[in-house]
DRENDO-1510 file (C-alpha; in Angstrom, 1 decimal, always signed):
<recs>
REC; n; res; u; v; w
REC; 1; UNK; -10.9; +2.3; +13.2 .
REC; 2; UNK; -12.1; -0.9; +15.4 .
REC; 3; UNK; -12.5; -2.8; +12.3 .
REC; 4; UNK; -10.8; -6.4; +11.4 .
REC; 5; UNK; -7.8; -7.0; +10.0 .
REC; 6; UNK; -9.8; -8.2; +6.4 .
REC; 7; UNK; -11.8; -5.1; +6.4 .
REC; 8; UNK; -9.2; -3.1; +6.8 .
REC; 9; UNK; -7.3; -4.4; +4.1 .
REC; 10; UNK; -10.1; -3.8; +1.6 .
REC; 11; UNK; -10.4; -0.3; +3.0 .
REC; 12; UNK; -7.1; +0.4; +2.0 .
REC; 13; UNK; -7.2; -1.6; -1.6 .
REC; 14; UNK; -10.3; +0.9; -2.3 .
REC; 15; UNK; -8.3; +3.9; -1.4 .
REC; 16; UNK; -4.9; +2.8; -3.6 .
REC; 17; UNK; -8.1; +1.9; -6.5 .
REC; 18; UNK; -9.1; +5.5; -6.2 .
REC; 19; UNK; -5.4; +7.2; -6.1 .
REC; 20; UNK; -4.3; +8.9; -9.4 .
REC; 21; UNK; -1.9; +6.8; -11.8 .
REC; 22; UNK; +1.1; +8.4; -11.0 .
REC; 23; UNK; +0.6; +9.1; -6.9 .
REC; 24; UNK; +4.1; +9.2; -5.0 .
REC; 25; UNK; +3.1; +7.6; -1.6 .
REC; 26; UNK; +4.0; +4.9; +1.1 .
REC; 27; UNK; +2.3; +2.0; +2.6 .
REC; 28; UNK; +2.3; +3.3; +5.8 .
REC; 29; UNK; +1.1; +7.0; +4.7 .
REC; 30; UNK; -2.0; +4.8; +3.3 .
REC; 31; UNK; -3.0; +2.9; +6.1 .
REC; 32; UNK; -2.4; +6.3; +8.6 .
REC; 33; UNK; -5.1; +8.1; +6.0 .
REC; 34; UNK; -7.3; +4.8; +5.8 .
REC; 35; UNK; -6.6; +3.6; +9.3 .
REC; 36; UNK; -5.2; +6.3; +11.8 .
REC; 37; UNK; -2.4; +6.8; +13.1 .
REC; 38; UNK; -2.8; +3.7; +15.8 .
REC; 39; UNK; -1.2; +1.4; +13.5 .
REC; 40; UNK; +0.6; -0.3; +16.5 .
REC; 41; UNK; -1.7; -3.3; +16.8 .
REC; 42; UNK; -1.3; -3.2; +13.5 .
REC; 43; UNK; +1.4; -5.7; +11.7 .
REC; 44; UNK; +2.1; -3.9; +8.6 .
REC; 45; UNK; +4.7; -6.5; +7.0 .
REC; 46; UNK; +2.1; -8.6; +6.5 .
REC; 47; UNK; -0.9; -6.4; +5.6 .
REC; 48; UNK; +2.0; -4.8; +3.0 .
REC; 49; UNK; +2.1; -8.3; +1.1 .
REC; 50; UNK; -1.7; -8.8; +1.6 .
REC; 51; UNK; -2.5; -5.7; -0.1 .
REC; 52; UNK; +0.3; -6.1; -3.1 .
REC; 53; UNK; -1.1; -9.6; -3.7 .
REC; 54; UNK; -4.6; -8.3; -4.0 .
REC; 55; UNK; -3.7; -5.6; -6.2 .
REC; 56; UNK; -1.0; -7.6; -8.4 .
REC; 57; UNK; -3.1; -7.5; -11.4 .
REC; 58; UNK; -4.6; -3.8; -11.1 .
REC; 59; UNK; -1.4; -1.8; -9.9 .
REC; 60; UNK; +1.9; -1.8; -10.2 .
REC; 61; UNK; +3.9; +0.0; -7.0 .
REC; 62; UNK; +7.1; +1.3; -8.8 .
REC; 63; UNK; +10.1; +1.7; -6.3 .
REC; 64; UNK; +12.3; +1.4; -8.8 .
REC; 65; UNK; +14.3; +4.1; -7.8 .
REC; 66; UNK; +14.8; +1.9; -4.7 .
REC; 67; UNK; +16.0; -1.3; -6.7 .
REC; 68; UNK; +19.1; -2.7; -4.8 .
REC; 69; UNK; +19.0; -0.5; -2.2 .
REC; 70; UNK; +18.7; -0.8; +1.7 .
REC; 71; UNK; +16.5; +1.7; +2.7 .
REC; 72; UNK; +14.3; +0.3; +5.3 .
REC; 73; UNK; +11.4; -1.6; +5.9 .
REC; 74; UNK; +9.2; -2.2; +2.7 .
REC; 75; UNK; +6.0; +0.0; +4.0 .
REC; 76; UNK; +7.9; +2.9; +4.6 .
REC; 77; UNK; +9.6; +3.0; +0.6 .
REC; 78; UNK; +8.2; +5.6; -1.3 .
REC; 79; UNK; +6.5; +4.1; -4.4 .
REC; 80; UNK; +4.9; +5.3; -7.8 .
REC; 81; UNK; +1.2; +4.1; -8.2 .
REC; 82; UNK; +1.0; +2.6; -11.8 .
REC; 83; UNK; -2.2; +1.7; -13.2 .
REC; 84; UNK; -2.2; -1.3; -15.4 .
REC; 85; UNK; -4.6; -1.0; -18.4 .
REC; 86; UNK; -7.0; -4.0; -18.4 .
REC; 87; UNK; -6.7; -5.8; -22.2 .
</recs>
């Protein structure tokens, strides 16, 4: 995928919008199925914040079971897709 950085970052807020409430999955798992694999021009830490900014108010990624833990870099913990019910 040759696209820009932006479009790419909508790309993968449409595919987290279209996951099932209750989808185990990781940052980087999305952006290899939305993306590719060639995620190395690719700086994920930031697209990561991007995309949990944009979705704040729509879904909630529940890595809970990861609270006080060291376990890596933050794309790579697993997390629990949580749909927030608009009011």
């Amino acid at each position: 995928m040759n696209n820009t950085k932006e479009e790419m970052i909508k790309c993968i807020c449409d595919h987290i919008r279209s996951m099932e409430d209750g989808t185990v999955s990781t940052f980087s798992k999305i952006v290899a199925a939305v993306c590719g694999d060639n995620d190395s021009e690719m700086d994920l830490f930031d697209m990561y914040h991007e995309v949990r900014d944009r979705l704040e108010y729509e879904i909630d990624f529940d890595s809970g079971e990861y609270t006080d833990s060291i376990v890596g870099l933050p794309y790579n913990i697993p997390f629990i897709i949580r749909k927030k019910s608009s009011k």
